[in-house]
Every structure is written in structure tokens, then in C-alpha cells.
C-alpha positions in Angstrom: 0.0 0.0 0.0 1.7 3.5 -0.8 0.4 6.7 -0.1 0.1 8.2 -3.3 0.4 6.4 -6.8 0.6 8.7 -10.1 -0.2 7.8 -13.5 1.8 9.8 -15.8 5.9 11.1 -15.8 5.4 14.4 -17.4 6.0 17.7 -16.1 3.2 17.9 -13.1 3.4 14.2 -12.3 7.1 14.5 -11.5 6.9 17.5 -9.4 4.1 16.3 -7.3 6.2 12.9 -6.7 8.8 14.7 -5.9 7.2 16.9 -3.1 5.3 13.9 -1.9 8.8 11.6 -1.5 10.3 15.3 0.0 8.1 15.2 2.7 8.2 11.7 3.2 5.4 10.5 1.7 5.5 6.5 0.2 5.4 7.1 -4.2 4.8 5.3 -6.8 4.8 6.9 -10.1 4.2 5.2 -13.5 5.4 6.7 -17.0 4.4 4.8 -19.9 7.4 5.6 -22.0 10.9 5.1 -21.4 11.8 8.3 -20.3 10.8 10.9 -18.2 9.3 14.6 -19.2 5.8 14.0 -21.5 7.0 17.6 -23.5 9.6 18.5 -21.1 12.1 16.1 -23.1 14.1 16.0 -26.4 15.4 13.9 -29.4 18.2 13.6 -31.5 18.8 13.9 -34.9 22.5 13.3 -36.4 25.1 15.8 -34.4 21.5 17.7 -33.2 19.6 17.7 -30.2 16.1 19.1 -30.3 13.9 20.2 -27.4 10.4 19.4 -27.7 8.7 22.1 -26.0 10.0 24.4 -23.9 10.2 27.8 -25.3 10.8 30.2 -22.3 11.4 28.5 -18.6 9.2 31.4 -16.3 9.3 31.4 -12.4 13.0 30.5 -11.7 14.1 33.7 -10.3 18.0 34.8 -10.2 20.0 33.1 -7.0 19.8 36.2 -5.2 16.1 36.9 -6.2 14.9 33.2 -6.2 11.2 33.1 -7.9 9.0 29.9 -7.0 10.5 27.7 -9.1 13.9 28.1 -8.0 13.0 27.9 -4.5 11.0 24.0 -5.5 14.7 22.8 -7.4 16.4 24.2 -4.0 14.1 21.8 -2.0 14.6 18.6 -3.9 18.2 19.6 -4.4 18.7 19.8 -7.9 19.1 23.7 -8.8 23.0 23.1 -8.7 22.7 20.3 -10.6 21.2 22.2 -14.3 23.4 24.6 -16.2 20.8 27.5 -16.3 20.7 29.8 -19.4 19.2 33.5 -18.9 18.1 34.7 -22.1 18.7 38.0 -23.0 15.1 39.2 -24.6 12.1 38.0 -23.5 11.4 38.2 -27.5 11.7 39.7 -30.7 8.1 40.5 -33.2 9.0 40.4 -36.9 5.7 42.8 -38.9 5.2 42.1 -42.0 6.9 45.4 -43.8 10.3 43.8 -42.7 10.4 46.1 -39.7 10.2 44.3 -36.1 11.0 45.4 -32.5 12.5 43.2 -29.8 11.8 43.9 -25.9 14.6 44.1 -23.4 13.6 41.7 -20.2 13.7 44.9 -17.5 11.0 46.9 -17.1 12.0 49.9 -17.1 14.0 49.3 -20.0 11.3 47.7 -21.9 9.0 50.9 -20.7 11.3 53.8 -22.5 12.1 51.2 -25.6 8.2 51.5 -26.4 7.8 54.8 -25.8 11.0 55.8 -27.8 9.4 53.3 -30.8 5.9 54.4 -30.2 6.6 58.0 -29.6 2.7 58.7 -30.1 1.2 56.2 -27.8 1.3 58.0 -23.7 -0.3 55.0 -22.2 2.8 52.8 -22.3 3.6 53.2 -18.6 0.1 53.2 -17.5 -0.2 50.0 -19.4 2.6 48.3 -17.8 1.5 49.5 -14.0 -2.0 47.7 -14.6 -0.6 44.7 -15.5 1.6 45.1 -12.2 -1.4 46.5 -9.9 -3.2 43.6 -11.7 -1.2 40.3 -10.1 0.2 41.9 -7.3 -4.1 42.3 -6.1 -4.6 38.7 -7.8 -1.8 37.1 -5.4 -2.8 39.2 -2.4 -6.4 37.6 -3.5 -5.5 34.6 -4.1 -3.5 33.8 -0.8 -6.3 35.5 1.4 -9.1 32.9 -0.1 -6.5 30.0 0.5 -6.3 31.1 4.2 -10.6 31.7 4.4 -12.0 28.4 5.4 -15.5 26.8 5.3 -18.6 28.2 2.9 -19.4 32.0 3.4 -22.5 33.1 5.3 -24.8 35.6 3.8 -23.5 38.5 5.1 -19.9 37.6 4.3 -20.7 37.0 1.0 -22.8 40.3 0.6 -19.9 42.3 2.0 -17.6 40.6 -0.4 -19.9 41.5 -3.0 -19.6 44.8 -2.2 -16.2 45.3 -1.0 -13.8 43.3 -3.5 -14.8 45.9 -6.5 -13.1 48.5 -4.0 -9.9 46.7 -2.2 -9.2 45.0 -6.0 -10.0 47.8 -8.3 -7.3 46.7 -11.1 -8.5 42.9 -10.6 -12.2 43.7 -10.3 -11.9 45.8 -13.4 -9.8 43.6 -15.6 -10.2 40.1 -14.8 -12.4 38.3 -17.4 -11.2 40.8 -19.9 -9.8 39.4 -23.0 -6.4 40.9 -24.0 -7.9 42.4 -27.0 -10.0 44.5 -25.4 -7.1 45.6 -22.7 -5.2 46.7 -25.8 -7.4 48.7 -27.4 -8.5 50.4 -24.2 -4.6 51.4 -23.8 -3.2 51.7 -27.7 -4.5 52.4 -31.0 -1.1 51.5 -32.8 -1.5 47.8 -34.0 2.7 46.9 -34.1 2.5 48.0 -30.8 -0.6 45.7 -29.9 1.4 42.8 -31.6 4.2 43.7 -29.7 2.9 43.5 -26.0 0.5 40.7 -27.0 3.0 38.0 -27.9 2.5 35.3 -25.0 -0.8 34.8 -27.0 1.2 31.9 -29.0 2.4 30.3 -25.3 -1.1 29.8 -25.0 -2.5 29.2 -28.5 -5.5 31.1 -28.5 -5.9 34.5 -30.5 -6.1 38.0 -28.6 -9.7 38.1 -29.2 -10.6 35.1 -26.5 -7.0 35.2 -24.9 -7.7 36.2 -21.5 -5.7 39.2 -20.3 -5.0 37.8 -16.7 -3.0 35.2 -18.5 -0.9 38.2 -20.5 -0.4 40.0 -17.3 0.7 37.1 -15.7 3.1 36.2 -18.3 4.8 39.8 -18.7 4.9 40.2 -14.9 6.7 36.9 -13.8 8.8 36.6 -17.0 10.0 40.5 -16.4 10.2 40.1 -12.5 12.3 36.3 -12.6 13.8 36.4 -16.1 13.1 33.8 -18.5 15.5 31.1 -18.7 16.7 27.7 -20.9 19.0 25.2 -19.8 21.8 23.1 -21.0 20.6 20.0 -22.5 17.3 20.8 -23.3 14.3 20.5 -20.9 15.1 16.7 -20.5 17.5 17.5 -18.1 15.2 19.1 -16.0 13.0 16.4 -15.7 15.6 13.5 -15.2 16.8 15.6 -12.4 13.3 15.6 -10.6 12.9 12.1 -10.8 16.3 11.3 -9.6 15.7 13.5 -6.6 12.3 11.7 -6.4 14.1 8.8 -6.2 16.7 9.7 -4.3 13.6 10.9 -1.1 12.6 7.6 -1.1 10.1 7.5 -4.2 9.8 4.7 -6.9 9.6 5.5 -10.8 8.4 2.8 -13.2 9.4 4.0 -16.6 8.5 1.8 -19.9 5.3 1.2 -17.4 1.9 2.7 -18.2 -1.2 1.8 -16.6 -4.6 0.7 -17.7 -6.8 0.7 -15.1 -8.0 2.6 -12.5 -9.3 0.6 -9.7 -12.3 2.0 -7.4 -14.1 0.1 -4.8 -17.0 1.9 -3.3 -17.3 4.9 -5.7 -13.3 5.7 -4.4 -10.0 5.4 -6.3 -8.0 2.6 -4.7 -5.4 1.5 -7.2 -4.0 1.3 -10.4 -3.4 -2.2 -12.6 -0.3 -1.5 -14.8 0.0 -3.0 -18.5 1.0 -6.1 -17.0 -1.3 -6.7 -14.9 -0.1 -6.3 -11.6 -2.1 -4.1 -9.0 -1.2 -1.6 -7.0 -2.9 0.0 -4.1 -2.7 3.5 -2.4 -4.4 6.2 -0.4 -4.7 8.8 -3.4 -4.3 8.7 -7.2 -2.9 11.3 -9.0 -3.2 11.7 -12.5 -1.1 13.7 -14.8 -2.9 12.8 -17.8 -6.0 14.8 -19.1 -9.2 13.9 -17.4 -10.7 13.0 -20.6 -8.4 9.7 -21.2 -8.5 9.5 -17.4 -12.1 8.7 -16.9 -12.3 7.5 -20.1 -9.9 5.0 -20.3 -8.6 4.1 -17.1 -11.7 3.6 -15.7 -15.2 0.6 -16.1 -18.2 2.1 -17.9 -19.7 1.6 -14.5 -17.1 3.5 -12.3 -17.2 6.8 -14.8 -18.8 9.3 -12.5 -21.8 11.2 -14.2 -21.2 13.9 -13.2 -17.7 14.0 -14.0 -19.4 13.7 -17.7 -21.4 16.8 -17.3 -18.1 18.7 -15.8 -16.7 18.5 -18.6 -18.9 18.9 -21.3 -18.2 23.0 -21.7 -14.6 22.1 -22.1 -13.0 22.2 -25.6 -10.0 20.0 -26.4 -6.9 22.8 -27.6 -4.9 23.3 -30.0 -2.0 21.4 -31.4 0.7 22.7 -33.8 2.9 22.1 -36.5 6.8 22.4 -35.7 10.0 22.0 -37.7 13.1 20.8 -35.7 16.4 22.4 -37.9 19.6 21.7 -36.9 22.2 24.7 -39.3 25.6 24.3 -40.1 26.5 28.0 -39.4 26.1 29.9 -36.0 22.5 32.1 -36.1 24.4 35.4 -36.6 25.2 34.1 -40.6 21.7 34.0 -41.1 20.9 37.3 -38.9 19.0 35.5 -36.0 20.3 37.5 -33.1 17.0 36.8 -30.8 16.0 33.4 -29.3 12.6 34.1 -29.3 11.0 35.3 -32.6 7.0 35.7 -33.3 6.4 36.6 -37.3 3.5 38.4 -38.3 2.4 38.6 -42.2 -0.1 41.1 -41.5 -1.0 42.8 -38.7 -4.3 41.3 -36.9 -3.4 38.7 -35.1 -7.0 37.4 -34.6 -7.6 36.9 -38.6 -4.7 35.1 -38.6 -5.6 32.8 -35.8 -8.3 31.6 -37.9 -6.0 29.8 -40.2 -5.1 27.6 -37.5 -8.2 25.6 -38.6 -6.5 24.9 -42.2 -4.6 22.0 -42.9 -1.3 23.8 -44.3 0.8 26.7 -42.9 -1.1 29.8 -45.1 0.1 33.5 -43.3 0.0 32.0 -39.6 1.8 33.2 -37.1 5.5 32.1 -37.4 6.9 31.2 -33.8 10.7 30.8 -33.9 13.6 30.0 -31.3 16.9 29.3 -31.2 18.8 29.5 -28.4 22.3 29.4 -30.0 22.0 32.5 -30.0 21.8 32.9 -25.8 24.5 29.9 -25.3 26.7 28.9 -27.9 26.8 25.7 -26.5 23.4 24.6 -26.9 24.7 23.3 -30.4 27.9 21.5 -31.6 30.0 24.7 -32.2 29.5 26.4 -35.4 25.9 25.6 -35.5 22.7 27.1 -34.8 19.7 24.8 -33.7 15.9 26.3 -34.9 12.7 25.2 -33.8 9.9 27.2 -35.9 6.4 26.6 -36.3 2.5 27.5 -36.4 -0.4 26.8 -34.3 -2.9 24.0 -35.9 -5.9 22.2 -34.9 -6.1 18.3 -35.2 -9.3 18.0 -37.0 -7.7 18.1 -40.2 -5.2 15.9 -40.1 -7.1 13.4 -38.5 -9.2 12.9 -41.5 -6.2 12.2 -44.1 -5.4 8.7 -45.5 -1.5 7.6 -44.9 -0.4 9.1 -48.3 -1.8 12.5 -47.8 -0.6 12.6 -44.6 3.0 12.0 -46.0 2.3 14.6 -48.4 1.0 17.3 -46.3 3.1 16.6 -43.5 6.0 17.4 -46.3 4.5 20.4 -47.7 3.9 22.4 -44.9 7.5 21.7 -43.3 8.1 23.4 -47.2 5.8 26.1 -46.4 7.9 27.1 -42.8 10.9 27.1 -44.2 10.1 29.0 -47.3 9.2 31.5 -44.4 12.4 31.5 -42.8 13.8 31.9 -45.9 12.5 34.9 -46.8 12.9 36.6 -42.9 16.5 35.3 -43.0 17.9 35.0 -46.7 20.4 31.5 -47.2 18.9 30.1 -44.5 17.5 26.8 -46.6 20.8 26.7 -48.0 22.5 25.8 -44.6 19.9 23.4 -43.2 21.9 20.0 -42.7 19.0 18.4 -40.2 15.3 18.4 -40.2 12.5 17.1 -38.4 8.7 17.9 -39.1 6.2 17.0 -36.2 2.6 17.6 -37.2 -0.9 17.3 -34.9 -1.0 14.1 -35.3 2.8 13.6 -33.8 2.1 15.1 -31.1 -1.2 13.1 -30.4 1.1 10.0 -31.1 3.6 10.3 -28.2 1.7 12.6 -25.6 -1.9 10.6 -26.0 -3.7 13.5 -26.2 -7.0 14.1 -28.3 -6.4 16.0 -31.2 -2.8 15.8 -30.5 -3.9 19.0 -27.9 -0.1 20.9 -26.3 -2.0 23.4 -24.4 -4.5 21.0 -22.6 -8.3 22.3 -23.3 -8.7 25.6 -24.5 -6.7 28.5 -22.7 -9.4 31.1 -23.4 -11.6 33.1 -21.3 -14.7 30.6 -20.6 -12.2 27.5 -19.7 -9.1 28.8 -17.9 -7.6 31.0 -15.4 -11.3 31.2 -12.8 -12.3 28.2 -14.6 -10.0 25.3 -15.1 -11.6 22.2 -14.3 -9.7 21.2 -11.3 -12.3 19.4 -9.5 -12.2 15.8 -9.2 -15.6 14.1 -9.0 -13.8 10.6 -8.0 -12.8 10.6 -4.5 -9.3 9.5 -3.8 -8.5 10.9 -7.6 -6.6 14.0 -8.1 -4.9 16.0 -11.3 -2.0 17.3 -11.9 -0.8 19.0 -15.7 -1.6 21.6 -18.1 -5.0 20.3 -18.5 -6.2 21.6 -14.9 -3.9 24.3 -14.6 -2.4 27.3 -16.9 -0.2 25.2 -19.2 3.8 25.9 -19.5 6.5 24.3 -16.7 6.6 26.6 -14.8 2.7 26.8 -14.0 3.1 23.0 -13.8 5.8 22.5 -11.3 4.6 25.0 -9.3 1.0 23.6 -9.6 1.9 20.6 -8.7 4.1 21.1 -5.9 1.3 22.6 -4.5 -1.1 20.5 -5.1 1.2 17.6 -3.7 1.7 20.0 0.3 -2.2 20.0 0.4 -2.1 16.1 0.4 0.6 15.9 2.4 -1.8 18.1 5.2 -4.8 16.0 4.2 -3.1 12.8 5.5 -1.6 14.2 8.8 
């Protein structure tokens, strides 16, 4: 019998083994494949090695100013242990004209770069304080409800009623606001809207039904902690959790998936792996999406139905299409001198958004890193390493046959770099390694419907006040970017605390 068993090795089923075998809790965590990370990991190709997912690393904090994250990896003793990369821009917006504008990662900075570019636009600095006044009321918030216990009375909910609109003006105010609408309340110039509004892509869904608290978020800790990389792609991050895991006392099965959930009595019990064998524990976690989790780990007859209706508002994301380049020149031949590129060909983001429902790459936005250009190192010297792409949905793909798979899957890899080529002329000329992942990779090795990488839809009806978090199994939990505002660091930390409130439960 252990105390906690989790199904699934990705990003927040490590970190909430982790913090479980930290604070001496008896784990047991199963990952299908035969390494750890889900996302969080990488492949190679001839001299290359690609990382799958991450992009920007948020919430690490510098040693001297540790953010969340930094202070998690300081617990299970593994910050020492990753060769951390700060990059130098949080990122650079390529228009369509040929002109683009990158932001510097200070504030301030960042603050008199805009207004020195947007000389006509005076709300720059106002902008930038809302987003501040913004989270610093939704943490104050947000740790004030954790600490409020049982269901308000009447009157406590009719002062709240009245009072929150005054002690949280800027949260009150801007909170299911899309961050279209915060733009054009602030700006009229749309480079400038592109500009600020890039994080949109993190989350794959368009300004229009992006919701601002997820842009403030993402300015304010990426600005406040830095964004980072690390050497080795995110794999190393991820082996070095489970090790620590591991090393507290927990147990990892890799090459190990499960295929049942087991419930007596209308409660999650156990797990039966792919082999059989059954395990037993106190809680389940699981780190998969609670649509394969209820429907295919558990009996027709133990799917709660209510857990059915739960869901049912809930769309199933977005997935993408990515092209893994390894160069044989260092970026600066080519003229990539940022890490983090977003390419525009015109300048309304939301129309192009709608061409995520196409099959084929057609005037999407281009999202481009390479972080060569931060550490030389992240590449064999002399090389560049390029990870570009566009936002898709599945539904297409799913419907081709195996030969016009091969062939679409071909021509839009064509399509990207034909786009590279023309931001960053000789490019094609230097490629020596190429990989093309399309919807339907992604639905291949993570297991999720419609080959989803952000979970369900980030938007303003299904995230930020309203991810489904609530289990409607007892002794089931989740833990990933389904339940939770997608990217590692919203994961880690998600899950870490997640993982302490168990911890309490079983005092």
C-alpha cells in the first residue's frame, strides 16, 4: 500500500512525486514511456539535439532573487545540478513590412524602448502599471481565499460583493477581460498591440478570447524572474526531478503505463499497470487529461456522471505544426540574433488565428527559437539549432489517409521554411538536419485528443477562474496543463502545490 500512486511522468506528475517523496510520503509513479518529461524532453537527430517544448522556462528567479521555481529545485536539491541559461530578450516581433521590435527583459527598459518606438502612444507606462497592480491584487487575492475556510455566510458573501470591487480595483476591473480588449482600451497602434500581446502563441488562443490575466501574468513573472533555458534541453530538468524523487525515497516505473484505475466503493483505490499487476494506495494522481483519465482508465460503470457533465463546456486545444532544424552555421550568418522570434504577415493577429483551422501553414503566425543565440553551446560549435512553427488544430489531419498525410506533412515543413527563408535569406541553404512533427505527432507520443499541447482551451470561458480542477472521484486528483495554466513553470509549481495540500490532508 503507498500513499500516493501517479499515473503519468510528465512535467506535473514529477513534481508532485517529488514533493510527496520530499516530505516523506511513500510514491509510486508510473510513465508509460521510457523516459521521463511528456513535452519536457528532447530527441536527436544526427550531431542535433532538439527540445520538444519548452520555449521560455518562467518562475526561476536569479539566486539572489529566487522566484517559486527556484526555491522547488532548492528543495529537492537539484538547482546546482542544471546549467541555467538566462536569455537576454524576453522576444523579438517580426511585422510584415520587414520592420520588427524586440523587448529588453527589464521593465524599465522595456517601458522607455516602447515609448521611444511608439513616440505617439502615452499609455505605455500606464499599461505596464495595470498589469503590475493587476497580479500583485490577484496574489494578495489569491492567498487571502486559501487562508478563508468553510462556505461564506450571507453576510460575508454580501460584503464581499460589495467590498472586493473596491480593495481590488485593477482585478475587479480587468479580470475576465480578453487581452484584445485591454489593448485597445490602452493603444491604438497595432505593431504596438502585436508587440505586447505576444505570449498569446504560449497559449495558442488569439487575442480576441486570450484572456488578459494570462498576458499580465506572463509579462509580470517573465519581467520580474527572467526567463530562462537550460543546458541539455528540458530533459535534463525532468531527469533531475525524478532522480531526486528517487533519491527521497520514491519509486519510478518507466516503460510502465497503466490501464486501469481501480475503485471500490465509488473511491480510487489502485492502479493495474499493462501487465497486470495491482497496485494499491491512499490517493491517485493523475497527470494525464481527465478526458483519457475517466475514459480509459476507468469501467463504464465506475465513470462518475457527473464527471461527464463537468466537462462537457470544455474544448479540447490546440495542437501545432513544428520543424526541428539543426544549421551548419552559428545564427548570426543567417541574422537571428534573438531566441525568441514571433512573425507576423499582417497585422491582426486574430484573422490570422483563424487559419489555424487549415490543414497547411497559409500567413499564420510564425513562432521561432533558437537559443544558440543565448549559449553557444546549446549546439555543436559552429551551428545554430531552430525550432519554428504555427499553431494547428487536429481536425484536419485526422481525416487524411497515410499518403496524404505523407504529403501534407512534407509540404507544410516546405511552407515554414520558405518562411524562414525569406525573414533570414540563405537560411535553406544551410539546413543539414530536419525534423517535421505535425498534430498528429504530437497526439502520437503525448496521448492527447487531437494531438492537444496546451491542454483544453486557454481562453476566457475555460481557464484562469475556470479550469476544471475538481475531481468528481474521490481519492482521484490532477495534476498538468489540463487543470492548470499550461507551461513548466505553472506546472511545477501547480503541482508542488497540489502535492503539500495532500501531504496536510493525511496528517
Amino acid at each position: 500500500m503507498y500513499d500516493v500512486i501517479i499515473i503519468g511522468g510528465g512535467n506535473g506528475g514529477l513534481a508532485s512525486a517529488a514533493t510527496l517523496a520530499e516530505n516523506g510520503k511513500s510514491v509510486l509513479l508510473f510513465e508509460k514511456h521510457n523516459i521521463p518529461g511528456g513535452c519536457g524532453t528532447s530527441f536527436r537527430r544526427g550531431r542535433f539535439e532538439f527540445e520538444v517544448a519548452l520555449h521560455q522556462l518562467s518562475h526561476l528567479g536569479s539566486k539572489e532573487n529566487p522566484g517559486p521555481l527556484r526555491e522547488q529545485f532548492r528543495r529537492y536539491g537539484i538547482e546546482d545540478e542544471i546549467e541555467w541559461i538566462e536569455i537576454k530578450e524576453l522576444y523579438r516581433v517580426n511585422f510584415h513590412d520587414g520592420t520588427g521590435i524586440s523587448l529588453p527583459v527589464d521593465r524599465e527598459e522595456c517601458i522607455k524602448h516602447l515609448e521611444k518606438e511608439f513616440p505617439n502612444e502615452r499609455r505605455i507606462r500606464d499599461y505596464y502599471d495595470t498589469v503590475w497592480a493587476f497580479c500583485n491584487e490577484a496574489k494578495e487575492f489569491a492567498e487571502k481565499s486559501k487562508k478563508s475556510t468553510g462556505e461564506p455566510g450571507t453576510i460575508k458573501k454580501a460584503i464581499m460583493k460589495a467590498g472586493f470591487p473596491k480593495i481590488y480595483k485593477t482585478l475587479h476591473k480587468y479580470a475576465l477581460k480578453s487581452t484584445q480588449d485591454v489593448l485597445d482600451e490602452f493603444f491604438t497602434d497595432p505593431k504596438l498591440k502585436l508587440a505586447l500581446s505576444a505570449y498569446w502563441c504560449f497559449m495558442g488562443v488569439g487575442p480576441d478570447r486570450f484572456p488578459f490575466a494570462i498576458l499580465a501574468k506572463c509579462t509580470n513573472i517573465y519581467m520580474e524572474n527572467k526567463p530562462y533555458y537550460l543546458k541539455g534541453t528540458s530533459m535534463m530538468m525532468n531527469q533531475a526531478i525524478m532522480n531526486a524523487c528517487e533519491k527521497m525515497g520514491g519509486e519510478v516505473k518507466l516503460s510502465c503505463g497503466v490501464k486501469e484505475i481501480i475503485v471500490k466503493d465509488k473511491k480510487a483505490v489502485g492502479v493495474i499497470d499493462e501487465y497486470g499487476n495491482e497496485y494499491y494506495a491512499k490517493k491517485i494522481i493523475s497527470s494525464i487529461s481527465p478526458l483519457a483519465t475517466y475514459g480509459n482508465l476507468l469501467k463504464e460503470e465506475d465513470i462518475p456522471a457527473d464527471a461527464r457533465e463537468y466537462l462537457k463546456p470544455y474544448t479540447v486545444g490546440i495542437s501545432a505544426i513544428t520543424c526541428f532544424i539543426g544549421l551548419d552555421c552559428p545564427p548570426e550568418e543567417i541574422g537571428f540574433t534573438t531566441s525568441f522570434t514571433l512573425n507576423y504577415e499582417n497585422l491582426d493577429p486574430n484573422e490570422s488565428f483563424k487559419r489555424a483551422y487549415e490543414l497547411l501553414p497559409n500567413g499564420d503566425a510564425l513562432v521561432a527559437t533558437c537559443y544558440t543565440v543565448d549559449d553557444k553551446s546549446v549546439s555543436p560549435l559552429g551551428t545554430s539549432v531552430i525550432t519554428a512553427g504555427t499553431l494547428k488544430y487536429g481536425i484536419e489531419w485526422e481525416k487524411l489517409s497515410p499518403e496524404e498525410y505523407y504529403e501534407a506533412k512534407y509540404e507544410a515543413g516546405k511552407r515554414i521554411v520558405e518562411r524562414l527563408e525569406h525573414l533570414y535569406p540563405g537560411f535553406t541553404s544551410h539546413i543539414e538536419e530536419m525534423e517535421i512533427a505535425t498534430p498528429l505527432t504530437h497526439m502520437r507520443y503525448l496521448g492527447h485528443p487531437g494531438g492537444a499541447i496546451y491542454g483544453y482551451e486557454q481562453d476566457l470561458n475555460q481557464s484562469v477562474f475556470f479550469f476544471p480542477t475538481e475531481s468528481k472521484l474521490e481519492g482521484l486528483e490532477f495534476a498538468s496543463g489540463w487543470v492548470n495554466a499550461c507551461g513548466f513553470g505553472p506546472n511545477y509549481t501547480y503541482a508542488d502545490e497540489m502535492a503539500l495540500k495532500l501531504v496536510k490532508e493525511m496528517k
